[in-house]
ROFI-933162 format. One record per residue (C-alpha): residue in one letter; x, y, z. Coordinates in Angstrom, 3 decimals. Example, Ala and Ser with C-alpha at 12.3 -4.5 7.8 and 13.67 -1.06 7.14 Angstrom:
<nodes>
rest|X|Y|Z
A|12.300|-4.500|7.800
S|13.670|-1.060|7.140
</nodes>
This chain:
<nodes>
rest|X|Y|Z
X|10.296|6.210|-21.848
X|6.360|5.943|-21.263
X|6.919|1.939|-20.920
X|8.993|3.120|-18.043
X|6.957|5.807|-16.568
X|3.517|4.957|-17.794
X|3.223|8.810|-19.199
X|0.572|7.961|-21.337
X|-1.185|6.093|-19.116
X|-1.156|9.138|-16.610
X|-1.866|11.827|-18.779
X|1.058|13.554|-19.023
X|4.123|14.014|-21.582
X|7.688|14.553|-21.148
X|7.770|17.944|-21.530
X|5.264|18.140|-18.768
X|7.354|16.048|-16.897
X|10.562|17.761|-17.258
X|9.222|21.108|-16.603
X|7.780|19.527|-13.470
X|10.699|18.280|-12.288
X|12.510|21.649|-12.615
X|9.753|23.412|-10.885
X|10.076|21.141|-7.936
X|13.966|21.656|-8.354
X|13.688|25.124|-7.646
X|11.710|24.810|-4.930
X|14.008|22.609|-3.375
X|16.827|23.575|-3.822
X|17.354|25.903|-0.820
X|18.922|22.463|1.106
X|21.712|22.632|-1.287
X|23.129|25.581|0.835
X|21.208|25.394|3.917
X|22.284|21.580|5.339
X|26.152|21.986|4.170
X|26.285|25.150|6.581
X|24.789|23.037|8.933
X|26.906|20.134|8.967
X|29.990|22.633|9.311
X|28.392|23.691|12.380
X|28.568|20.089|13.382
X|32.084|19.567|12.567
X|32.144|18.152|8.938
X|34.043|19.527|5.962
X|31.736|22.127|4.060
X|32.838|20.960|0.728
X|32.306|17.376|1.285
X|28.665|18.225|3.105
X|27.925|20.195|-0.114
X|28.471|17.046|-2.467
X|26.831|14.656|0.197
X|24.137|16.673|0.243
X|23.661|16.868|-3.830
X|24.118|13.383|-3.727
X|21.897|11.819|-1.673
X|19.510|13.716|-2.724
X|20.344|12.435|-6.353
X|20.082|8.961|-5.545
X|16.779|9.395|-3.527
X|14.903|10.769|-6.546
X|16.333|8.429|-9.117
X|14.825|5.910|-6.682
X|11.869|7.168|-6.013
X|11.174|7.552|-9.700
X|12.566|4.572|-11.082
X|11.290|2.509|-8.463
X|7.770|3.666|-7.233
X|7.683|6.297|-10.350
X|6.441|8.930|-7.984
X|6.782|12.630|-8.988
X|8.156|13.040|-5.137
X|11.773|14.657|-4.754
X|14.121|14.322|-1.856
X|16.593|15.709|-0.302
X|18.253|15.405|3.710
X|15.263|16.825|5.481
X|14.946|20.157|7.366
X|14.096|19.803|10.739
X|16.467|16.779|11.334
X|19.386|18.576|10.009
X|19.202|20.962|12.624
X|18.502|17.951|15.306
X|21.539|16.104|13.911
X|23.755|19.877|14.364
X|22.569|21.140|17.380
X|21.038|18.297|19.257
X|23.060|15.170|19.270
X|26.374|17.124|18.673
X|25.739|20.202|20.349
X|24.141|19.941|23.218
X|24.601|15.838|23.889
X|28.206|16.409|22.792
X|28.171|12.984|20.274
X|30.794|13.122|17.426
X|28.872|13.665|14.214
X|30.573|10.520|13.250
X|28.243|9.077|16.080
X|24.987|11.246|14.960
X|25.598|9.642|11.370
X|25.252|6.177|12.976
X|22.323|6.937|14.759
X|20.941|8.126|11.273
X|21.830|4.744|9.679
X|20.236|3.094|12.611
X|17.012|4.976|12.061
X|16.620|4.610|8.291
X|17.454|0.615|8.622
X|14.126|0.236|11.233
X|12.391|2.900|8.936
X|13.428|0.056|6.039
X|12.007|-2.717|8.070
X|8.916|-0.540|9.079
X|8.050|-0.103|5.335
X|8.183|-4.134|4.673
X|6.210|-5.094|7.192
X|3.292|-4.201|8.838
X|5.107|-2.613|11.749
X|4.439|1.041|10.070
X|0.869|0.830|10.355
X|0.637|-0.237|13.938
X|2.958|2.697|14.891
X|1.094|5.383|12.325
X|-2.432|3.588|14.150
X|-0.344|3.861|17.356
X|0.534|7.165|17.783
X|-2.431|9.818|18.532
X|-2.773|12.536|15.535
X|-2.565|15.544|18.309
X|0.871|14.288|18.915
X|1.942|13.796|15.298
X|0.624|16.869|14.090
X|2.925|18.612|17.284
X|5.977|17.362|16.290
X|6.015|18.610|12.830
X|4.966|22.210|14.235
X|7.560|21.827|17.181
X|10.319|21.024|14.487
X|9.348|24.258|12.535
X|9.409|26.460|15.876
X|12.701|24.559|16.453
X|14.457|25.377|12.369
X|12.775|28.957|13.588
X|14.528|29.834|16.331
X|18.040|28.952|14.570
X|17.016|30.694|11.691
X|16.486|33.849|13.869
X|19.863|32.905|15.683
X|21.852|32.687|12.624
X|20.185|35.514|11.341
X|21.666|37.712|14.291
X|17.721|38.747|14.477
X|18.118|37.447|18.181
X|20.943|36.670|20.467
X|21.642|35.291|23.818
X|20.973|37.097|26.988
X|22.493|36.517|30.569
X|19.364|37.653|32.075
X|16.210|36.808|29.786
X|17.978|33.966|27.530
X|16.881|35.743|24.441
X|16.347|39.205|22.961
X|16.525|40.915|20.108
X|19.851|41.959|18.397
X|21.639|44.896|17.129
X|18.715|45.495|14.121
X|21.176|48.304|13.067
X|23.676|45.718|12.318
X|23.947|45.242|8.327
X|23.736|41.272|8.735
X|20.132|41.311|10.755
X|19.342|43.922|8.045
X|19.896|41.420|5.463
X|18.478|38.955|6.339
X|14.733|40.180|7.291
X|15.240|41.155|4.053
X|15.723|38.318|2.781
X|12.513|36.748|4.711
X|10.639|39.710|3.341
X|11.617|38.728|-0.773
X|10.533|35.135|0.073
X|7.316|36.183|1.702
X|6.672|38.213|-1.297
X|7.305|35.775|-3.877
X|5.677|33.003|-1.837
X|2.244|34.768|-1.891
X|2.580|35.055|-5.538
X|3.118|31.951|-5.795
X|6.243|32.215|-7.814
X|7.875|28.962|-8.071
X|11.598|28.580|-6.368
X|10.721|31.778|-4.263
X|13.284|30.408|-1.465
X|16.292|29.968|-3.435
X|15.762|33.087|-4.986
X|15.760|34.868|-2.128
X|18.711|33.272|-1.265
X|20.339|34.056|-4.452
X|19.198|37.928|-3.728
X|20.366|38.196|-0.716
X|23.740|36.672|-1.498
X|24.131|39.311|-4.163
X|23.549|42.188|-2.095
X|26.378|40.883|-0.081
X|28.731|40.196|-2.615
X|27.644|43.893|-3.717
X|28.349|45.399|-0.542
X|31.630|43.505|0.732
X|29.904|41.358|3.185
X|30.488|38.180|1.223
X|33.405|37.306|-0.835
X|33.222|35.992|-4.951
X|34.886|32.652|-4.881
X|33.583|31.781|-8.485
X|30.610|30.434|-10.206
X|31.671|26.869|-11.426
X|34.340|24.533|-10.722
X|35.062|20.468|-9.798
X|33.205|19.319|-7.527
X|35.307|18.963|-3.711
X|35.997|15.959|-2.836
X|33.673|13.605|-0.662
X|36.330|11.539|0.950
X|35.751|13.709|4.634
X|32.545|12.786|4.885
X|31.700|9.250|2.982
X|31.539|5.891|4.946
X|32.888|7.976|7.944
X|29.647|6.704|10.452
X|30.270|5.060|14.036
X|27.446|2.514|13.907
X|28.645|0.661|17.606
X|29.045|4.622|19.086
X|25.568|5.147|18.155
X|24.290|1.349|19.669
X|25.224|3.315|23.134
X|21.935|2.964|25.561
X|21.432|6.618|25.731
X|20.920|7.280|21.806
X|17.814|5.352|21.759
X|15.493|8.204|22.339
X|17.648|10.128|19.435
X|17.406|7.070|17.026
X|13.407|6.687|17.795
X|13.035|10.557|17.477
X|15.004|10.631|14.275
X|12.146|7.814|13.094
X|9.160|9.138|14.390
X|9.898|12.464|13.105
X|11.493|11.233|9.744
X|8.038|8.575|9.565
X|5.393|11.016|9.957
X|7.289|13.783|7.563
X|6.685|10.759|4.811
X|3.315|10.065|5.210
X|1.916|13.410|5.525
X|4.303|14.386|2.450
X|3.393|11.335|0.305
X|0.194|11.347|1.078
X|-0.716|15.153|0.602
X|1.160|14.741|-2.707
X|-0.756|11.541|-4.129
X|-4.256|13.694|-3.382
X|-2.549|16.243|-5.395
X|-1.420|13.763|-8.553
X|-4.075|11.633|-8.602
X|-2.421|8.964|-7.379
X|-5.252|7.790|-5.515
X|-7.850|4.523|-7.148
X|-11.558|4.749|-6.836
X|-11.830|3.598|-3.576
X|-9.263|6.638|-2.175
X|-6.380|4.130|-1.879
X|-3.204|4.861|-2.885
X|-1.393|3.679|-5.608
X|2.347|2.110|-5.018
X|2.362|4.056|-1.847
X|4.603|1.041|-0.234
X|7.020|1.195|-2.806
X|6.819|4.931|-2.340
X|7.917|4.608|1.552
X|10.508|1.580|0.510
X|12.026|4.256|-1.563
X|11.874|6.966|1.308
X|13.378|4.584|3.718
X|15.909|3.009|2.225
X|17.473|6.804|1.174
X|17.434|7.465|4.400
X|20.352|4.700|5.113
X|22.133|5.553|1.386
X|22.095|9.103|2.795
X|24.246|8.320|5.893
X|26.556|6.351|4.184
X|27.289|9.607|1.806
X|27.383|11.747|5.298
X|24.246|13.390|5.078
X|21.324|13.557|8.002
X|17.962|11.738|7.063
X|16.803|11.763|3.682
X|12.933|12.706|3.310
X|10.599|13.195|0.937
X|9.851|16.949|0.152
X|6.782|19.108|0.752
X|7.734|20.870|-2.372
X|7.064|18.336|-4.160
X|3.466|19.677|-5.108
X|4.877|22.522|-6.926
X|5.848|20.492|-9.530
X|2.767|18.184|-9.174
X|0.931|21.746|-9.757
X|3.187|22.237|-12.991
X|1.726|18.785|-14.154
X|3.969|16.481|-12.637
X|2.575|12.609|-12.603
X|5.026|10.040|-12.670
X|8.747|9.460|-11.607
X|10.287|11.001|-14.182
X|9.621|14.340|-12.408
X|11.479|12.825|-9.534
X|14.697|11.456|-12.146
X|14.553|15.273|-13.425
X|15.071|16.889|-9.729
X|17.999|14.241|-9.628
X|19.606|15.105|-12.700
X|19.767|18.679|-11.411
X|21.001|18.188|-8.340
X|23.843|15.854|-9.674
X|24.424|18.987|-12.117
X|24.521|21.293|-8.625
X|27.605|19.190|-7.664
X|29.477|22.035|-9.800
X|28.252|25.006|-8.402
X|30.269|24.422|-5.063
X|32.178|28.128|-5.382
X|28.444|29.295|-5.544
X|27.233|27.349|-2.462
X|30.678|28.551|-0.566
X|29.873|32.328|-1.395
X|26.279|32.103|0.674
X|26.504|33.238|4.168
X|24.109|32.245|6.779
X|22.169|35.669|7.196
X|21.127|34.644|3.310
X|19.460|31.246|4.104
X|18.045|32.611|7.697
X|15.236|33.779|6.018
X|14.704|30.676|4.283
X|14.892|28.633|7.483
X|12.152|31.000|9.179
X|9.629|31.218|6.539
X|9.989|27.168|6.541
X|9.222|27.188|10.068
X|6.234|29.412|9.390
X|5.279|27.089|6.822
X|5.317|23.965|9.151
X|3.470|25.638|12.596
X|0.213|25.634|9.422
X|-0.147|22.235|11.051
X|-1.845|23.751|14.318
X|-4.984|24.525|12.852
X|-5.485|20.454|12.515
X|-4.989|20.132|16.246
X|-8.272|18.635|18.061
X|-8.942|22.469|20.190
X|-12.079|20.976|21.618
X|-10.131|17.781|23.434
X|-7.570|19.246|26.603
X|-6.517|15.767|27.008
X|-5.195|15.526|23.221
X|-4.296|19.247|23.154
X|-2.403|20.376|25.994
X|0.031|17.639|25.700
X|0.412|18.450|22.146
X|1.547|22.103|23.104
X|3.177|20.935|25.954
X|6.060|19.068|22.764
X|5.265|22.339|20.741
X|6.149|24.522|23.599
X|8.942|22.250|24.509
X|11.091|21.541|21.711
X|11.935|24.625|21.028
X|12.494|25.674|24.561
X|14.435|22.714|25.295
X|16.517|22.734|22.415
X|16.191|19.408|21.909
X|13.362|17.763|19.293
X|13.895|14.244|21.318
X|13.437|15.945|24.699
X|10.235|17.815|23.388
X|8.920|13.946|22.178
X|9.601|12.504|24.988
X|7.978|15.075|27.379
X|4.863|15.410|24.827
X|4.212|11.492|25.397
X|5.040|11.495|29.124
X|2.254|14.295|29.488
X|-0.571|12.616|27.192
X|-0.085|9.214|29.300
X|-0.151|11.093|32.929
X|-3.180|13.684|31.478
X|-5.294|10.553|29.861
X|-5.149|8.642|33.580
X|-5.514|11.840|35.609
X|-8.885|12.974|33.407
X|-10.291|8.441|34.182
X|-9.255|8.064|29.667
X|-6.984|5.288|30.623
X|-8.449|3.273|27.798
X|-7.702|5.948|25.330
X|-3.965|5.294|25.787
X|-2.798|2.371|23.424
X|0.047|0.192|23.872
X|2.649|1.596|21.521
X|1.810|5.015|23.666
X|2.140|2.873|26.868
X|5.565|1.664|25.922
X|6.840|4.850|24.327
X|6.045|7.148|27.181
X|7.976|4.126|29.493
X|10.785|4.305|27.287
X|11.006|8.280|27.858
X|10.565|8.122|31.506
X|13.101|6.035|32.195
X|15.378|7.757|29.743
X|14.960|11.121|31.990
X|15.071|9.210|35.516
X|18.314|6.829|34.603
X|20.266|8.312|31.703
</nodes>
């Protein structure tokens, strides 16, 4: 065990790094019910969804352990789940057959990114304003359909949105559930999403709004969802901006996460490099593709992570722990089926709230670097659409930079990028 994982090495033990790995576990866990209810809103079998989901997350952390022996778990990311759901099947009307293609597509240039020297020219490329905006526009994005599902708001005829029926026992339930998570989250009580979940769900089951369909049982079959992606649907000209905006977003996700996480585990030599960082990203990338192939949307590396690097977590057996117990998940599928979607709303908006933190790194004293960055904030949320708030955000830098005499500030990947989207919105 330490010849595999170096424990002694990194000052740690294996108790450390077990109780790591199930601190990180619980802190993650929340996808296990949040992306299968997502995927059903896309079309796919909930069961199947549920295993896909504790799958791919499985195999993800058994590789990011085993191979880069990171104490980094993964799981499909949020964000993109909800892009996959409402984005490319909703509102672009693609078969989520299609959308899983597209996700495959993705992960294998996020692969060939990670090998060469391609993923430092488009990290160097791309401005930080812009980065930084489309993590926040993401969270306002998971926000709003946490909200939605939460029947917190609803459609209006005349204003679009308003508030719903707060009366209603569903709305009730789940700002209280938002309200647990807060609570627990500023105590910093580890796993304070799922167990708001978990709360919530039981007041439900307690008060007839959600029905006991068991604890434990085998695990549903996977056959719906595995091997079932349309690779030539999602080679159609009009998916590229949905392939590069599942990269982009999925690429800069990563590196923030792996690199906030490294500072954290002292991961980092004497020179502030970091160690095994490319065999971190290999990992990362190439789940990404495994994770399609089960049915899921991208796989990412996890924020969360640094609860269990806070718990003592240093090498990958942290990340083969969250793996084991989310292979163990598989069957707790009756559990996952009882969970309506009022009980993970509040999940999905204190995530959101979680991800706009990234504002306060925006440049405030640039308006050339700002306003386009609020222009994607503003817009992907707005527009529904995370690759129609990309594309938009790039369009505006480029045609801001040149009005304001900074052509020179605009790089080539920019150049081409902000092409790309122009002619996406004028031709396709």
């Amino acid at each position: 065990m330490d010849r595999l994982f170096k424990l002694k090495e990194l000052n740690t033990t294996f108790s450390k790094e077990i109780l790591a790995g199930l601190t990180t576990f619980m802190a993650m866990a929340y996808i296990i019910f949040v992306n299968p209810q997502m995927m059903a809103d896309a079309g796919m079998d909930y069961g199947a969804s549920f295993v896909a989901t504790c799958i791919a997350a499985a195999v993800a952390c058994f590789l990011m352990g085993l191979y880069a022996n990171w104490p980094v778990g993964l799981a499909p990311g949020m964000g993109l789940n909800a892009f996959f759901t409402y984005t490319i099947v909703g509102e672009m009307g693609y078969s989520w057959q299609v959308a899983l293609g597209a996700v495959f597509l993705a992960g294998i240039l996020f692969v060939l990114m990670s090998i060469t020297r391609l993923r430092a020219w488009i990290l160097e490329s791309i401005p930080k304003d812009l980065r930084i905006a489309m993590g926040v526009g993401v969270g306002l994005f998971i926000g709003i359909i946490g909200l939605m599902n939460g029947g917190i708001i609803s459609d209006h005829p005349a204003t679009l949105l308003t508030l719903g029926d707060l009366s209603a026992p569903q709305p009730l339930m789940a700002c209280l559930g938002f309200l647990i998570i807060m609570g627990l989250a500023v105590r910093n009580i580890p796993g304070a999403i799922i167990l708001g979940i978990l709360s919530i769900t039981l007041i439900a089951l307690v008060t007839g709004h959600a029905e006991y369909q068991g604890l434990v049982s085998a695990p549903p079959s996977i056959a719906p969802t595995i091997a079932q992606l349309d690779i030539r649907g999602a080679l159609e000209i009009t998916m590229i901006s949905v392939i590069l905006a599942i990269l982009f977003v999925n690429l800069f996700d990563t590196a923030g996460t792996l690199m906030g996480v490294a500072s954290r585990a002292g991961l980092m030599d004497s020179e502030g490099n970091i160690k095994d960082i490319e065999r971190a990203l290999k990992a990362d990338s190439t789940s990404s593709v495994a994770g399609a192939f089960f049915g899921c949307s991208p796989v990412t590396s996890y924020v969360e992570s640094a609860a269990g690097v806070s718990a003592g977590g240093r090498t990958g057996l942290t990340a083969c722990t969250v793996g084991l117990l989310f292979l163990i998940a598989i069957f707790f599928a009756p559990l996952a089926g009882m969970v309506p979607a009022f009980a993970t709303a509040g999940a999905l908006i204190y995530v959101a709230l979680v991800m706009m933190g990234g504002m306060r790194d925006l440049d405030w004293n640039s308006p050339t670097n700002l306003l386009p960055a609020l222009i994607m904030i503003l817009m992907i949320p707005l527009s529904f659409s995370i690759a129609h708030g990309i594309a938009v955000g790039f369009i505006s830098y480029v045609v801001l930079k040149v009005s304001a005499g900074k052509t020179e500030e605009i790089n080539v990947g920019v150049w081409f990028l902000a092409v790309v989207f122009t002619a996406k919105f004028a031709f396709l």
